[in-house]
N, C-alpha and C positions, 0 to 999 in steps of 0.2 A: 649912669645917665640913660640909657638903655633902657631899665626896667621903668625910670621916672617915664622918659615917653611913651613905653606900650600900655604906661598906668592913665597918662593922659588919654592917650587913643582910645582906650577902652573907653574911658567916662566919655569922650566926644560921643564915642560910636552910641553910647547906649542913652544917649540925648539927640543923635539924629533917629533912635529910631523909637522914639517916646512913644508914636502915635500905635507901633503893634503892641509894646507893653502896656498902654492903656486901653485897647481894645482885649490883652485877658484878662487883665482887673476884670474889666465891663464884663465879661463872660461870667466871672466865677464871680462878683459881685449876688448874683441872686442865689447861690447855692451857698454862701458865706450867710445870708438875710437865711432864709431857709434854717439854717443849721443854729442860728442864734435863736429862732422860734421854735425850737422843738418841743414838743411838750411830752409829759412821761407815758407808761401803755400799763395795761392793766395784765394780768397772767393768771393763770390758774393751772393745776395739775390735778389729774383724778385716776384712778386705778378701778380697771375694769378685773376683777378677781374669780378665777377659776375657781369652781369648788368641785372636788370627787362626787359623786352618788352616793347613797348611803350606803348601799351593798350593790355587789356584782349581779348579772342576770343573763337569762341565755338570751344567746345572740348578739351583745356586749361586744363588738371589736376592739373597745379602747379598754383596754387594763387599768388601774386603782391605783399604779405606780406612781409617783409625782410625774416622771421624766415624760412619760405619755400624755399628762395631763397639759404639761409644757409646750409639749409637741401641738399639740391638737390647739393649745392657747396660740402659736405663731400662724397655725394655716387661718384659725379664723381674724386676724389679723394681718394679714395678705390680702384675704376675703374683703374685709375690710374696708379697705385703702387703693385695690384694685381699680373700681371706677372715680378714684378721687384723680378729677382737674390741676390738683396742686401739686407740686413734686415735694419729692422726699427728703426733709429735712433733719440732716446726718448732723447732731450736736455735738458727737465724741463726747460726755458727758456734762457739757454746758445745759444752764437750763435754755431756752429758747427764747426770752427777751437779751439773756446776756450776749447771745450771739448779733443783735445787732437787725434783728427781725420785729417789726412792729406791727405785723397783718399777720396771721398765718398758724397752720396747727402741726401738730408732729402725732401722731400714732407708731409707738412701737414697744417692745421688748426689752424691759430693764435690762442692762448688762452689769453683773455685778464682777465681771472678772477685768482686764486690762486691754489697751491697744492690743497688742501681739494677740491673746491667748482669751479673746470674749468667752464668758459662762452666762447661761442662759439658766437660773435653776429655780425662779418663781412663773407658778403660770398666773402671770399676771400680765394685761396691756394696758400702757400706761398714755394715759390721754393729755399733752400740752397747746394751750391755747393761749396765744398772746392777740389783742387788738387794742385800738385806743379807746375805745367806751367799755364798760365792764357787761353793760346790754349784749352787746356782741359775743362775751367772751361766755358769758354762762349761753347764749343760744347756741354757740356752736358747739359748748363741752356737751350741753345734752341732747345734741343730736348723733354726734360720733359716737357718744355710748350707747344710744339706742340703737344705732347703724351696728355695733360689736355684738349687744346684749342678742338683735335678729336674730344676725349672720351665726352665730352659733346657735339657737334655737333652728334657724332652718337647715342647717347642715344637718344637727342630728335627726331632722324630720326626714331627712334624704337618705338619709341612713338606715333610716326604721329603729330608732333606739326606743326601748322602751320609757315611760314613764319613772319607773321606780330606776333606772340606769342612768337616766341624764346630769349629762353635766352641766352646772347651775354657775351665775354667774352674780356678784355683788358689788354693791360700787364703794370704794374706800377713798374720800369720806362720802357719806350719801349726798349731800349738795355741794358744789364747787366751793372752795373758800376763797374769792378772788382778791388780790393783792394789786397795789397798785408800786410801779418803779418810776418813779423821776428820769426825767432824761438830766444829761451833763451838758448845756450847750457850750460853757465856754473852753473845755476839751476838745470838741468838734470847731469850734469858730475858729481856735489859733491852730490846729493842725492846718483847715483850709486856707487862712488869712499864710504861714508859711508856704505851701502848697501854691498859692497864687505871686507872691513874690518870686520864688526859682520857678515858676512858670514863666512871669513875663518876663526876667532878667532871662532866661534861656531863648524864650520869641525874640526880643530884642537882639540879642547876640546873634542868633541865627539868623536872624532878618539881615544883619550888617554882613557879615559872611557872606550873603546871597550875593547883598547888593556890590560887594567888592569885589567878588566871582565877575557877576556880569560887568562890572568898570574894565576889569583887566580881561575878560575877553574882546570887549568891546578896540580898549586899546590895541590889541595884538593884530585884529583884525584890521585896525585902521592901518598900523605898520607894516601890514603884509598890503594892503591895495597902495600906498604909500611905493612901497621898497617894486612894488610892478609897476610901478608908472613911474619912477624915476629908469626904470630897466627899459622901457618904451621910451621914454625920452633919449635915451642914448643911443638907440638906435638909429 
């Protein structure tokens, strides 16, 4: 009998407080609309490729080894990325539309080893670019490459590296091959369409709580002025 009445109570309660659970519908109402219009984004990947010198020369500070070659591929990729406005987009080897990003670029250093124990052993930087026109997405890929392809031509100018010593750079593949991803809307619609039901059934509830809080202070304070004026009366 018990349970039958806190089951009624309940449904009362979340029927007097209809109008807060229909005010978060109405909230999450245009981000549900939103999420059913999404439409897909376009992506591209390009590999900006270190190459050795063909031979050693004096005054050379950078060695012929790969690992150097590696080395010198990360600083100009810092270089890079240095004055970029955007922050740094850590995929942990996701491509970069899957991560849920539909503007936006990544520059960095293939990792071919694991979470724990990253290896670093192509000097290669590797350029991803997702937006929703594909317009956009090859302007930006061939700007970041020629921002990489500089920044290493002028470091070694700052360097005083010779000609016949420089380290050269090539793009793999030579033009972006861009791909387009569909979005998923009705994944996104029923997570938020759930998401907004235990939102308002939560407002609601919490709303009643409030309001029964303030009932039963309201009464105790009545029975405290009450219980002193019956104490004044007897006096």
């Amino acid at each position: 009998m018990r349970d039958q009445k806190r089951s009624k109570t309940s449904r009362w309660a979340f029927l007097r407080s209809w109008p807060v659970a229909l005010a978060v519908l109405g909230i999450m109402t245009p981000f549900i609309y939103q999420a059913s219009e999404a439409t897909g984004v376009y992506w591209t990947k390009m590999d900006v490729v270190f190459l050795p010198p063909p031979g050693a020369a004096a005054g050379n500070p950078l060695r012929l080894d790969s690992q150097d070659i590696v080395q010198y591929a990360a600083l100009i990729q810092r270089l890079a990325i240095r004055d970029d406005n955007q922050p740094v987009q850590e995929t942990n080897g996701a491509t970069l539309y899957g991560t849920g990003i539909r503007d936006g670029h990544s520059v960095y250093l293939p990792n071919s080893g694991g979470q724990w124990q990253p290896s670093f052993d192509r000097a290669v930087v590797s350029i991803e670019v997702v937006a929703e026109t594909p317009e956009k997405v090859a302007t930006v890929t061939a700007e970041l490459a020629t921002k990489i392809e500089n920044a290493s031509q002028e470091q070694q100018d700052r360097m005083g590296i010779s000609e016949k010593a420089l380290i050269t750079t090539d793009l793999s593949p030579t033009a972006p091959s861009i791909s387009y991803h569909p979005a998923k809307p009705k994944f996104a619609v029923g997570a938020l369409v759930l998401l907004a039901l235990g939102l308002a059934g939560g407002a609601s509830s919490g709303a009643e709580r409030l309001t029964e809080w303030l009932r039963n202070r309201r009464r105790e304070r009545m029975q405290s002025l009450h219980q002193i004026d019956t104490r004044v009366s007897l006096r």
